[in-house]
C-alpha positions in Angstrom: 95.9 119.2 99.7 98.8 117.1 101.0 95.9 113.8 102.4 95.2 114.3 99.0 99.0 114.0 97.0 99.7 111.6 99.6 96.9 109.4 99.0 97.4 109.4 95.4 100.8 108.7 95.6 99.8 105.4 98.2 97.2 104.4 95.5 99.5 104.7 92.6 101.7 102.3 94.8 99.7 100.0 95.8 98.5 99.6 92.5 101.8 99.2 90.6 103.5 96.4 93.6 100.1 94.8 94.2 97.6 94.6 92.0 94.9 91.5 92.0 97.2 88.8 90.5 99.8 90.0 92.9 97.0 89.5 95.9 96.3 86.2 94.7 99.6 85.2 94.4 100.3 86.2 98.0 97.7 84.1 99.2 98.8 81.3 97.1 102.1 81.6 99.5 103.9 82.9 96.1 104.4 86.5 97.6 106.3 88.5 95.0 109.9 90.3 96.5 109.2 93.0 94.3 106.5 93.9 95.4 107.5 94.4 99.5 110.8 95.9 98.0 108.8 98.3 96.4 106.9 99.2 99.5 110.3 99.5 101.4 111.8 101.7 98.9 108.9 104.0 99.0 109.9 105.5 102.3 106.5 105.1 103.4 107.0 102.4 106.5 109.3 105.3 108.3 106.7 108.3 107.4 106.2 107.9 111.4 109.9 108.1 112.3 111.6 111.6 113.1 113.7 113.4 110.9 116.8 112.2 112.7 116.0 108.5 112.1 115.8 109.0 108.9 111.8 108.9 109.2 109.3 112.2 107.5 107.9 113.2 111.1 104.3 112.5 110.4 101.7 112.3 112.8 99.4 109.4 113.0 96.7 111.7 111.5 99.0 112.0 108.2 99.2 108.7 107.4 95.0 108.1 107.1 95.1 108.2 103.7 98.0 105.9 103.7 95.7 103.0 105.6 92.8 104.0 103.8 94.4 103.3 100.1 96.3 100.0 101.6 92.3 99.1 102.4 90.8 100.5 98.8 93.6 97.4 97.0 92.6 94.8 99.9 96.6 95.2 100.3 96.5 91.4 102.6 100.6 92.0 103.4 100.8 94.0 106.3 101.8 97.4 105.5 100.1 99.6 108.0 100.9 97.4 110.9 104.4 97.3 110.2 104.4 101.3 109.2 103.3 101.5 113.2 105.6 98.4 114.4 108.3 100.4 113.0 107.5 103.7 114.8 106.7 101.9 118.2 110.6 100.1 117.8 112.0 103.2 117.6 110.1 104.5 120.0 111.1 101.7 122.7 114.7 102.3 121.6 115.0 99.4 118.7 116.2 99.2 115.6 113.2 98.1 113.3 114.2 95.4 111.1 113.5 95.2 107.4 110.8 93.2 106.3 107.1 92.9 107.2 105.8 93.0 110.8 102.9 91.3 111.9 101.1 92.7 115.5 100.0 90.0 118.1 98.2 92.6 120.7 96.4 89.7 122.1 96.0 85.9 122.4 99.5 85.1 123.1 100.0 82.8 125.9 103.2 81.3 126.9 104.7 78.1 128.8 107.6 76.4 129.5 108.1 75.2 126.1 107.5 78.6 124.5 105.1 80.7 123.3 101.9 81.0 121.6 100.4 83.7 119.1 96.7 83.0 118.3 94.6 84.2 115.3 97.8 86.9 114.0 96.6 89.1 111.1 98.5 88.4 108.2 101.0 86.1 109.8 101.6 84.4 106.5 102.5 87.2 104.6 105.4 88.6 107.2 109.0 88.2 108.7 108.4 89.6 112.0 105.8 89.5 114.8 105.6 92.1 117.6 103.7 90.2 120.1 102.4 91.3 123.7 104.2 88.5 125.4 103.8 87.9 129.0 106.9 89.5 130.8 107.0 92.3 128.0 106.5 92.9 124.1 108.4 90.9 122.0 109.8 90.8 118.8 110.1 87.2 117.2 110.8 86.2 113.7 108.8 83.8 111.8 111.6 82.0 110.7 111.5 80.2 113.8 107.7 79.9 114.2 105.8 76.6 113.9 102.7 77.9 112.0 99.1 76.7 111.2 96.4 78.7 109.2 93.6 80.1 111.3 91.2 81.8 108.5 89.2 81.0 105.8 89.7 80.9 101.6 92.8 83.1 100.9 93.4 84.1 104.8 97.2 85.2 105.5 96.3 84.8 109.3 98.1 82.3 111.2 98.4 80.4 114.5 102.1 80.6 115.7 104.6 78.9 118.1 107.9 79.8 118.8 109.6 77.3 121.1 111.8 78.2 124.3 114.7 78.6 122.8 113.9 80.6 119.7 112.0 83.1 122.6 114.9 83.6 124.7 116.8 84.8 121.7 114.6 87.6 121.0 114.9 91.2 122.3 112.2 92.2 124.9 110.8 95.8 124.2 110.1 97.7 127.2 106.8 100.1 126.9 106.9 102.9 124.5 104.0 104.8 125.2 101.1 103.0 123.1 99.5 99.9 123.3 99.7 97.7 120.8 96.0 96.8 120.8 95.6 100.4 120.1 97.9 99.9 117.4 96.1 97.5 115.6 92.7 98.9 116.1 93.6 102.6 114.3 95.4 100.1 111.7 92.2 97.9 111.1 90.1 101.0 111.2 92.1 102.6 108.4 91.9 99.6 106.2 88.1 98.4 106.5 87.4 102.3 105.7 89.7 102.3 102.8 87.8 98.8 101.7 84.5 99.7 102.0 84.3 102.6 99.9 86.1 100.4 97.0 82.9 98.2 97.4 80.4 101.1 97.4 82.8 102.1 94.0 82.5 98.4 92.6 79.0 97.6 93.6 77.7 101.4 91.3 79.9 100.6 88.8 78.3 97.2 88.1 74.9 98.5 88.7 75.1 100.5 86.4 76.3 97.8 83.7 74.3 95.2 84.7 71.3 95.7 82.8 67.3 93.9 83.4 64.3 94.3 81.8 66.1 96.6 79.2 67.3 99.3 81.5 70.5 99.2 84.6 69.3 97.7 87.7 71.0 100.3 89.5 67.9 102.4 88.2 65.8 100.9 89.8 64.0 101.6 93.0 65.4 99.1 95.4 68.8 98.7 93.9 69.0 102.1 94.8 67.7 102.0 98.2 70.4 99.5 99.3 73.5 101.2 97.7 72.2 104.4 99.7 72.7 102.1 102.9 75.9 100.8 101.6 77.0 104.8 101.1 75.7 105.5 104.4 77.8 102.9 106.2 81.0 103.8 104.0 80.8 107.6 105.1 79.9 106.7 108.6 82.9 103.9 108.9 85.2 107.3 106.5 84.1 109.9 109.6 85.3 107.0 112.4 88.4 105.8 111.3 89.2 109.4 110.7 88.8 110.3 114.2 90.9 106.7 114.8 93.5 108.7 113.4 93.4 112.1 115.2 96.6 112.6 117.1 99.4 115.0 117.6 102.5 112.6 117.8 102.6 108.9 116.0 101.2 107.2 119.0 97.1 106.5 119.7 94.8 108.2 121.3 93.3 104.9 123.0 89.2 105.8 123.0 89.3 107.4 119.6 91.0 104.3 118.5 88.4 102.1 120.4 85.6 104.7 118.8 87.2 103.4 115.4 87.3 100.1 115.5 84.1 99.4 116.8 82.6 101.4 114.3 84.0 100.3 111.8 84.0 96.4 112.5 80.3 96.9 113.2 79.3 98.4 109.7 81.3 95.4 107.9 78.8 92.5 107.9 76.1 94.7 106.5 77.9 96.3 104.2 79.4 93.3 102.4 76.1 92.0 102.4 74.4 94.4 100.2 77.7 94.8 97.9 77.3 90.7 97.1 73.3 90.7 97.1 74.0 93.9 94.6 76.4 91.7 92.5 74.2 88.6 92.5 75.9 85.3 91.9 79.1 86.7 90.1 80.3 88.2 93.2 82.1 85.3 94.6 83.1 83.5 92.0 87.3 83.5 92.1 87.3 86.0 88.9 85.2 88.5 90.8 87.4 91.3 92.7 84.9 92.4 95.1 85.5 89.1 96.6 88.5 89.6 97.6 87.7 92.6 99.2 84.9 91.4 101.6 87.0 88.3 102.9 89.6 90.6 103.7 86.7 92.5 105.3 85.4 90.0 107.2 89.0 89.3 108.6 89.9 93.1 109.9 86.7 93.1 111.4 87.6 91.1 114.3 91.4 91.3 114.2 92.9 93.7 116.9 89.5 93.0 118.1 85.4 92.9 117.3 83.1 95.5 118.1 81.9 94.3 121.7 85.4 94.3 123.0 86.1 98.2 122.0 82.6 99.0 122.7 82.9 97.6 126.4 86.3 99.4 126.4 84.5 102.5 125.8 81.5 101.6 128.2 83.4 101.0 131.2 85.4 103.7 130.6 82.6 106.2 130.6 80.9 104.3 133.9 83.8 105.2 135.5 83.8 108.7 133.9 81.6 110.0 137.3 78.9 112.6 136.7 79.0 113.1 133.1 76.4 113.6 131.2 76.4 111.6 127.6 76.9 114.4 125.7 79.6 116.1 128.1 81.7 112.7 128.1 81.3 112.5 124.1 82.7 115.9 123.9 85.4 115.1 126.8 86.7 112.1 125.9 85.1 111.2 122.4 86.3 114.7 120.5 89.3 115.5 119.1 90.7 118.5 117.3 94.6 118.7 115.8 96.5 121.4 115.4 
């Protein structure tokens, strides 16, 4: 019952402070204040944050349906990674900042003129950037970022330098317990799960308005078969990022996160595929919402990481894992139940 007040409540949100002229007005550069303000005055980026911080106390298992309505809206800004930026800050004994926070867990470099953030997930649409530095986790503002766009149509991702200067100014976070790799695969995980069943609702919707041959096309045959494959996947990717979630305090449990990610980056290509051959033409025409939807798709799916780099975390780990059996590590290792 609370997933599913919760969830509603992140849905009526989401709809209200960004709904598809909002989106396309954020990747215009033309990001609305309202809208973040909204999101701010929601209470929803401490829901991680105890009692005494003026947080809810959740556990990352709350927040789910959270990251799974941010997805549903193809929310580009980056809510969920802040939500955990926030919790990790405190965590490490900062203050968060307001604003939006963007997580660099990889592809940062840095020289003696400064450093260098490669391929950041929604970059464009934030204030802050927690990267995983060399020489420790830092937070760095875009303010004082040189930045170049990275993606595609409509991408908020961004390559980013920060010069020597602006770097030495910023704090240095020591560890707090999670990494922030894990961080941004449960945050991905969340989202492309959240996404894909809006597809799955989109693609039966116009299936069943599109009409050929006097009757819907979703009634016939082969229509059919392929949105039963697009279900599959969407359930499969629901189940995953589910597990991504499973934990007692706010941080990761790092192989259910890897579990999640992987899965759910590897169902994306596929699944986008039969939502636009399902649509025909119309589906990437700028009017079209499910557009939208699969280019953000198509971006979580390798942000925090692609499938073969959480799938090889998981296959070395379970090398190294000794005498197991398969099923004796999946239930070990793979399995997790929350009290």
């Amino acid at each position: 019952m609370m997933d599913a007040l919760f969830g509603d409540t992140a849905h009526r949100l989401f709809a209200q402070a960004y709904p598809p002229d909002a989106l396309r007005a954020v990747e215009r550069g033309q990001a609305p204040a309202a809208a973040w303000e909204a999101i701010e005055d929601s209470g929803f980026l401490d829901a991680l944050l105890p009692e005494d911080a003026g947080g809810a106390g959740l556990r990352l298992a709350d927040i789910a349906p959270l990251a799974q309505a941010a997805g549903w809206h193809a929310v580009g800004v980056p809510v969920i990674q802040t939500l955990l930026a926030r919790a990790w800050l405190h965590a490490a004994g900062r203050r968060p900042p307001p604003g939006p926070i963007a997580l660099a867990p990889a592809a940062v470099s840095a020289d003696a003129d400064g450093v260098q953030a490669l391929a950041v997930g929604a970059a464009r649409a934030a204030d802050w950037v927690l990267a995983a530095a060399p020489g420790g986790v830092r937070l760095l503002t875009m303010a004082d970022a040189q930045a170049a766009p990275s993606g595609g149509h409509g991408s908020l991702d961004a390559d980013l330098r920060w010069p020597a200067a602006a770097v030495a100014s910023a704090p240095t976070a020591e560890a707090a317990g999670a990494d922030l790799a894990d961080l941004a695969a449960v945050a991905y995980a969340g989202l492309i799960a959240g996404a894909l069943e809006r597809i799955l609702s989109m693609t039966v919707e116009y299936t069943n308005q599109r009409t050929q041959f006097g009757k819907p096309i979703g009634r016939f045959q082969a229509v059919q078969q392929q949105i039963s494959v697009l279900a599959e996947l969407v359930w499969t990717v629901r189940a995953a990022a589910q597990l991504a979630f499973q934990s007692a305090s706010w941080m990761p449990q790092p192989l259910l996160a890897a579990l999640g990610k992987a899965r759910a980056s590897s169902a994306v290509a596929r699944a986008a595929d039969i939502a636009h051959a399902m649509h025909g033409a119309i589906g990437v025409t700028a009017e079209c919402d499910l557009q939208c939807h699969t280019r953000r798709l198509r971006e979580w799916r390798r942000l925090g990481g692609g499938e073969p780099q959480w799938n090889a975390r998981i296959g070395a780990h379970a090398l190294a894992a000794g005498d197991l059996s398969a099923l004796d590590y999946l239930r070990t290792h793979l399995y997790a139940v929350v009290e």
